[in-house]
C-alpha positions in Angstrom: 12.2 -20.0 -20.4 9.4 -22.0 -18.6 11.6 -24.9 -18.2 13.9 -22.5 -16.5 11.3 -21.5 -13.8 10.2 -25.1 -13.1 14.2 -25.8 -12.2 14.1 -22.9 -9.9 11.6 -23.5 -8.0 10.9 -26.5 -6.0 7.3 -26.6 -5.6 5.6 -26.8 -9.0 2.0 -25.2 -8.5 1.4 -22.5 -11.3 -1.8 -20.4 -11.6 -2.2 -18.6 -14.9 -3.5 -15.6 -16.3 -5.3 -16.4 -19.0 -7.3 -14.0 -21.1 -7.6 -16.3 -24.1 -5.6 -13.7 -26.3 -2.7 -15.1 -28.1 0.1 -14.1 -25.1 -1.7 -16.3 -22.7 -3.0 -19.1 -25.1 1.0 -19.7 -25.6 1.8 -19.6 -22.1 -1.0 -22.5 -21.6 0.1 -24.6 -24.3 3.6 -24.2 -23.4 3.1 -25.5 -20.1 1.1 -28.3 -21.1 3.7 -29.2 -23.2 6.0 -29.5 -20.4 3.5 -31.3 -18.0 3.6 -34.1 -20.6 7.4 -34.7 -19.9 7.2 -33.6 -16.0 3.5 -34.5 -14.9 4.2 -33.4 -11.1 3.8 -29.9 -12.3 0.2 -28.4 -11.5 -1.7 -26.1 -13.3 -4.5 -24.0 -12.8 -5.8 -20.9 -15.4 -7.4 -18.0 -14.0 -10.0 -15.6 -16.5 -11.0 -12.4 -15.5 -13.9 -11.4 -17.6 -13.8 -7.4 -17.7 -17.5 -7.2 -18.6 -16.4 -4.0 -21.2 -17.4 -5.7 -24.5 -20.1 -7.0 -25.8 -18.2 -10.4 -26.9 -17.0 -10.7 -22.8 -19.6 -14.1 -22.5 -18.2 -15.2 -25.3 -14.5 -14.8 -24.6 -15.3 -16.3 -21.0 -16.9 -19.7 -22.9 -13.9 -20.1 -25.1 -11.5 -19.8 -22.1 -13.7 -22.6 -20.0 -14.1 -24.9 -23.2 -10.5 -24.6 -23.9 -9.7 -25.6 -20.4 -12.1 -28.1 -19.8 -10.9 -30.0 -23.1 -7.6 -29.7 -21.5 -9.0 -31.0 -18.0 -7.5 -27.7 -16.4 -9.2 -26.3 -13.1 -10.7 -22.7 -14.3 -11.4 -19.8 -11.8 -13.9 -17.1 -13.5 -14.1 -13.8 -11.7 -16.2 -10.6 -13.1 -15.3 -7.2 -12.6 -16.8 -3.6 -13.5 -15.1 -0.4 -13.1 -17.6 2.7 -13.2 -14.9 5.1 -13.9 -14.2 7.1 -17.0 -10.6 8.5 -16.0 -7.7 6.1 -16.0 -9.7 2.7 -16.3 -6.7 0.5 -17.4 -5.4 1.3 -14.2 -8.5 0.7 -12.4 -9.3 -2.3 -14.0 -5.4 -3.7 -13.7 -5.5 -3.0 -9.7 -9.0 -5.2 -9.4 -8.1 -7.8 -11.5 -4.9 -8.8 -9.6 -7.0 -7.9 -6.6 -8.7 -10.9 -7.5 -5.7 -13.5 -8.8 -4.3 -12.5 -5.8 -8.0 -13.8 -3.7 -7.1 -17.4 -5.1 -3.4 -17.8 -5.0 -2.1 -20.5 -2.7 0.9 -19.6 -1.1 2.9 -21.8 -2.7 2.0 -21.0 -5.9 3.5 -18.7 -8.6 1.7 -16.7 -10.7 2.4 -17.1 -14.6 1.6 -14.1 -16.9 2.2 -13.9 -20.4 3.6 -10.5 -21.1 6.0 -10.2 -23.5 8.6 -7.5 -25.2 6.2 -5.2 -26.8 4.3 -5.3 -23.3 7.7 -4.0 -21.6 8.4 -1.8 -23.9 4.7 0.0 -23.5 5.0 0.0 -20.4 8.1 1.7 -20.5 6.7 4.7 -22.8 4.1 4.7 -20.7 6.4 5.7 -18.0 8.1 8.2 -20.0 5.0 9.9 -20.7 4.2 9.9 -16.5 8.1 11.5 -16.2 9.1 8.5 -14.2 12.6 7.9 -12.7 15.2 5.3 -13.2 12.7 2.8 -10.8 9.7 3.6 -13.3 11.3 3.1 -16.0 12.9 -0.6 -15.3 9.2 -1.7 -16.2 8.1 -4.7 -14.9 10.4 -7.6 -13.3 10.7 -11.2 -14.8 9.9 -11.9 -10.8 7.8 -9.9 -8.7 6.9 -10.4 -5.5 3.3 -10.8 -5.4 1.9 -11.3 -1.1 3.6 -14.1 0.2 4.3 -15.6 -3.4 5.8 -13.9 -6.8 4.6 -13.3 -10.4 6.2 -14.5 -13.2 6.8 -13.2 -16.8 8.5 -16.1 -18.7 8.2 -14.1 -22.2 9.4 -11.2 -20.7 12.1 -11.4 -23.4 10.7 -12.8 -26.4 8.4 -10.6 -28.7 5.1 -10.6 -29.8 6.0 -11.5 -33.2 8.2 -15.3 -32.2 5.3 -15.7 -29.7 2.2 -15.5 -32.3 5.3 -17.1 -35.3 5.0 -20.6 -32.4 1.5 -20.0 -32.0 0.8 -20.1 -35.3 2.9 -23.2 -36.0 1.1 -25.3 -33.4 -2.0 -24.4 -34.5 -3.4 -22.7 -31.4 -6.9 -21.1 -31.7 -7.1 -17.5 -29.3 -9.4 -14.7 -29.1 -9.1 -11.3 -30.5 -10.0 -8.3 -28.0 -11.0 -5.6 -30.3 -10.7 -3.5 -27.0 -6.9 -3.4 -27.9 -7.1 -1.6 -31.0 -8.9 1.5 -29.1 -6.5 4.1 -29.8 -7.8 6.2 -26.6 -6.4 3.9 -24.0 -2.5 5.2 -23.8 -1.0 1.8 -24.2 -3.1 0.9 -27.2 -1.8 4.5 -28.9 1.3 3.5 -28.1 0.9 0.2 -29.3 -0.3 0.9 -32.6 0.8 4.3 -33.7 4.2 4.7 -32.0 6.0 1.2 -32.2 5.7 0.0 -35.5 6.7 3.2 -36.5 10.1 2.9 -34.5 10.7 -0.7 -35.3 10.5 0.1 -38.9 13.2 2.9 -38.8 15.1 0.4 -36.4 14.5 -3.0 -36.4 16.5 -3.4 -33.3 14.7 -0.9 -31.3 12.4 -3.1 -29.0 15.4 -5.1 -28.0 17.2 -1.7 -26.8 14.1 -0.7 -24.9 14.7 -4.0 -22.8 18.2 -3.4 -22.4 17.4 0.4 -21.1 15.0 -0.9 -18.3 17.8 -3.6 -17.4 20.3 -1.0 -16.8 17.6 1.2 -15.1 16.7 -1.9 -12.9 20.1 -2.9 -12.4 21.0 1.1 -10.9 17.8 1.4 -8.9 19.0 -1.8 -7.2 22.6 -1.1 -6.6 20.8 2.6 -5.3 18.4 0.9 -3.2 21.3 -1.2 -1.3 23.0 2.0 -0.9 20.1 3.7 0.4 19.1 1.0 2.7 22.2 0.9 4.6 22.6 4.7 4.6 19.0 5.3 6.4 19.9 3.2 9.5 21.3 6.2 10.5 18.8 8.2 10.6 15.7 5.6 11.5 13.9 5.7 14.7 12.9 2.7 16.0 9.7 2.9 15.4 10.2 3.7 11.7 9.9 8.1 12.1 12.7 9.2 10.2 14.9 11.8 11.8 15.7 14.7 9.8 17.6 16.8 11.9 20.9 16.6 10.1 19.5 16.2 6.6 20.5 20.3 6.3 23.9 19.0 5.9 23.1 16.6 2.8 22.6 17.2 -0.4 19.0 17.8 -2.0 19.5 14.5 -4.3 21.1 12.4 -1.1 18.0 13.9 0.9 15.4 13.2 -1.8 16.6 10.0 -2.4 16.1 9.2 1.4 13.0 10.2 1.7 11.4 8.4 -1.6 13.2 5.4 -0.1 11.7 5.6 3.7 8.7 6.2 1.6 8.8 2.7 -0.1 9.4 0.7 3.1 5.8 1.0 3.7 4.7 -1.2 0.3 3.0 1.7 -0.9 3.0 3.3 -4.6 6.0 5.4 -5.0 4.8 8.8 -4.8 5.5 11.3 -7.4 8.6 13.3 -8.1 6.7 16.9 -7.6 5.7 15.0 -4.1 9.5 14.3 -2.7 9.8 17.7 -3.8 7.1 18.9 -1.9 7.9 17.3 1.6 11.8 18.3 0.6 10.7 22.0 0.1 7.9 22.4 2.3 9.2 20.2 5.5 13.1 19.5 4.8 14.0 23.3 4.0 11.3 25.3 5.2 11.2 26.3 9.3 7.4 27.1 8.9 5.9 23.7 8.9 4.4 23.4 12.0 1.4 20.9 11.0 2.0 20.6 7.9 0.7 17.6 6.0 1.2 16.2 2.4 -1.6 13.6 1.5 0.4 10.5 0.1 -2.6 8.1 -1.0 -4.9 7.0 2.2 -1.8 8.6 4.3 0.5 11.4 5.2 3.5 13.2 5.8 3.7 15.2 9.0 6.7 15.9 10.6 7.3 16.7 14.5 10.0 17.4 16.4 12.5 17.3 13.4 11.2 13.8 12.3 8.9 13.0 9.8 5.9 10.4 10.3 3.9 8.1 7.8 0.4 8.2 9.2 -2.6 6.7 8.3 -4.9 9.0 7.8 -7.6 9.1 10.3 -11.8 10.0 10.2 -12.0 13.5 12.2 -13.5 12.4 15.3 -13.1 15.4 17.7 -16.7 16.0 18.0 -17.8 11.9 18.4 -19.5 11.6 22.0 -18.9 7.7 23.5 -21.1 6.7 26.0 -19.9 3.8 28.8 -22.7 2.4 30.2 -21.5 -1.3 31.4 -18.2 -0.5 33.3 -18.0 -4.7 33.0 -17.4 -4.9 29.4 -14.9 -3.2 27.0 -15.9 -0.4 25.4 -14.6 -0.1 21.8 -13.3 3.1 20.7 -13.3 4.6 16.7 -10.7 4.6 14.4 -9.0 1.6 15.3 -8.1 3.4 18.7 -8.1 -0.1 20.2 -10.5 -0.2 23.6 -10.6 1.2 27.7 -11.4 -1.4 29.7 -11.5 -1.7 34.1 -9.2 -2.9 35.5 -8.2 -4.2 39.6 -5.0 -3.5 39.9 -3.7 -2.1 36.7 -4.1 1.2 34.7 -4.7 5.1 35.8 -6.0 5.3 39.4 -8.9 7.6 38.8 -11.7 8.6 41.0 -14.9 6.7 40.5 -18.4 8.1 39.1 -20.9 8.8 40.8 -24.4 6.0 40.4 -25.8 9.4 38.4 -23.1 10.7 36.2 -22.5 9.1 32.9 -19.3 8.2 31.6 -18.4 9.3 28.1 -16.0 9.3 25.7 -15.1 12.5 24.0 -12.5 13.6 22.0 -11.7 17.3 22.1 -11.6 19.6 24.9 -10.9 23.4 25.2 -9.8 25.8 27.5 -8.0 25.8 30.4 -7.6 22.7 33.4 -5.7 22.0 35.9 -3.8 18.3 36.4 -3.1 16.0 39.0 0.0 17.3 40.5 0.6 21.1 38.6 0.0 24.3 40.3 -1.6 26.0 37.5 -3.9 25.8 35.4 -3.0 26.0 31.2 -5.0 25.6 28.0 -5.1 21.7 27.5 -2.8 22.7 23.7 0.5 24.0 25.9 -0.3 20.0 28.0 0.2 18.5 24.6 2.9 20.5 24.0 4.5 19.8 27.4 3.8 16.1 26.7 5.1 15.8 23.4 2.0 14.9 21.9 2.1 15.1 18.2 -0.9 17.2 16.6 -2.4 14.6 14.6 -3.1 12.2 17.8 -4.4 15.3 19.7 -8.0 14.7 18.8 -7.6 10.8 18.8 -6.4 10.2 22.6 -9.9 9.0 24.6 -11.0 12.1 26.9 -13.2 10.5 29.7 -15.8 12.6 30.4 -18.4 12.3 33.6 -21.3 14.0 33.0 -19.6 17.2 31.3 -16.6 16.8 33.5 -13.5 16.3 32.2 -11.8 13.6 34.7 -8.6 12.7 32.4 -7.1 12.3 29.1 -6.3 8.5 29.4 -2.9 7.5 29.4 -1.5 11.2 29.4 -2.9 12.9 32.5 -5.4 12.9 35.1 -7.7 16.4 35.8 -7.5 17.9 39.6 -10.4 17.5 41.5 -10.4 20.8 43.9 -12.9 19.2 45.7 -13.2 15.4 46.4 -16.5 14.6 46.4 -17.2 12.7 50.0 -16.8 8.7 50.7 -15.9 8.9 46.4 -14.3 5.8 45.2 -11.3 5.5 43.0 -11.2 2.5 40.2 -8.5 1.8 37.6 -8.9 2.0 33.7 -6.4 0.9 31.0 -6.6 2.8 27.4 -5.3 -0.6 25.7 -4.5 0.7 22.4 -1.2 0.0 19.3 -0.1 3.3 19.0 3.9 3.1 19.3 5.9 4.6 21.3 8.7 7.1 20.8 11.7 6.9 22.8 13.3 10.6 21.7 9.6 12.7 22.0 8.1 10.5 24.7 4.6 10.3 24.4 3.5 7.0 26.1 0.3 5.5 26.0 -0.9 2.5 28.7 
């Protein structure tokens, strides 16, 4: 199987994950094996020292000795997780959070799971009520950044692995943290497995053929899928859901989850795409309505639904301006107003004793530049087609306590121009995209 991947690929760096357990201790001597007949091939190891044992050190010196006796370079990163709820999952996210830190980008990542590892991983996803994409467990490729992971053993089981390490002699270590029953995969591990492979012998290799067929229909799906949602994409990735009445819940669902996925996050959880498809989809009473996927969220406007970042509430920040000459930088990644000759909104000028200030929320009712009455500044976002959730993010500048405009939306009417007062142009340069159907602009 190694000798396979080296074929494939055409550069030959590998980095790999090695624990010192028996699973990795093959995957090292394997490939030194095959170094010895292609020596182009380079190798680096990788040990994450988890720091949850008292043997850690000692697992961590075996791992460098074993290395350095093999003159293989050795990257030793330590973690902690100070969590007491789901701390495989913690610990997994940090530790390939690390890998990934020293990965070249030509460089594949080598990982010694094996059989008994997919099929864990597969009760595991049983036990979350995962779909047909949860269940196809892990990949033999994944695509890991700008490289991939790769599980050579994927096929082979724990048993021929530690049958060929024993064989060759090969020393490993033993993590006594993998015979804690409490962590899930362990329980599954040692209390649900053998007990199935002993009633039928054959039953590991099913579980690999199940995720197959479960990863070979989420892919045929997800080709499916992705030429179906051209249709109903905006261009700058909203999703327009003013037809989705006329599908089908699962057709609908299955959209959504997969708009979902375009943004490389986790795919959320069935009772979520059941959420957004009963609260949002089916519901007419979901005027800012959001569902909290992660660090983001759902919101829909306009008969389209949005994947926004969620943002820190910044209605009451107050930003002052006091050198006109330089950039001011707003929050929240809102980019930065700057002066400018010739460009931006032509505004009138402050006087030498007003201060300008940023602000983000204002209330009541105010006249703009070229309207003949006055309305409460909510019905001007309405009438503007701002969406609520970038309301309270679009800069307000503020002289003194004097609203002057929102920039890039509107400028206030001054009843009375103040004598010999200046005008000056400012420019809100900021990366929020435009939307050709709703048409709220930004320069």
């Amino acid at each position: 199987m190694i000798q396979d991947i080296i074929k494939k690929y055409k550069y030959k760096l590998f980095l790999i994950a090695y624990s010192g357990g028996m699973d990795s201790t093959v995957l090292l001597y394997q490939l030194l094996k095959i170094k010895q007949i292609n020596p182009k091939i380079s190798i680096r190891a990788i040990h994450i020292n988890h720091n949850i044992h008292s043997n850690s050190k000692k697992w961590q010196d075996h791992c460098y000795n074993t290395c350095k006796k093999y003159n293989i370079p050795l990257i030793i990163e330590k973690i902690s997780v100070n969590v007491i709820q789901n701390i495989e999952e913690q610990l997994r996210i940090k530790r390939y959070n690390l890998i990934y830190k020293h990965l070249f980008n030509n460089e594949i990542l080598l990982t010694g799971h094996h059989l008994n590892d997919q099929c864990e991983t597969l009760f595991l996803s049983l036990k979350r009520g995962s779909g047909p994409t949860g269940l196809s467990a892990m990949s033999n490729e994944t695509i890991f950044g700008k490289t991939k992971i790769v599980r050579p053993f994927l096929t082979k089981t724990k048993k021929e692995l530690k049958k060929w390490a024993n064989l060759n002699n090969l020393i490993w270590i033993e993590d006594f943290t993998n015979f804690n029953t409490n962590y899930d995969r362990n329980f599954i591990r040692h209390n649900v497995l053998p007990i199935l492979e002993k009633k039928w012998p054959f039953f590991l290799k099913n579980c690999f053929r199940t995720t197959k067929i479960c990863k070979e229909e989420t892919k045929l799906k997800n080709i499916l899928l992705q030429e179906k949602i051209q249709k109903f994409l905006h261009f700058n990735e909203s999703l327009n859901i003013k037809s989705f009445e006329d599908l089908k819940e699962e057709v609908c669902k299955a959209l959504i989850r997969y708009w979902i996925s375009l943004k490389n996050i986790k795919s959320p959880s069935y009772k979520t795409i059941q959420r957004i498809y009963n609260e949002i989809i089916c519901s007419q009473k979901n005027i800012n309505l959001k569902i909290i996927i992660q660090k983001n969220e759902i919101r829909c406007y306009k008969k389209s639904l949005y994947f926004i970042e969620t943002k820190k509430n910044i209605k009451n920040m107050i930003v002052f301006w006091h050198d006109t000459n330089h950039k001011l930088i707003l929050p929240n990644n809102l980019g930065y107003i700057i002066k400018n000759n010739t460009e931006g909104m032509n505004i009138p000028r402050p006087q030498n004793s007003e201060l300008i200030n940023i602000r983000f929320q204002c209330d009541g009712k105010i006249l703009i530049l070229g309207k003949h009455k006055q309305k409460y500044i909510k019905k001007i976002w309405q009438e503007y087609n701002i969406p609520p959730w970038l309301r309270n993010q679009i800069p307000l500048l503020f002289y003194n306590n004097q609203l002057v405009s929102a920039l890039g939306v509107f400028v206030v009417n001054q009843n009375i121009k103040k004598e010999n007062q200046n005008e000056w142009n400012i420019s809100w340069i900021n990366s929020i995209q435009l939307n050709y159907y709703d048409n709220f602009i930004f320069n």
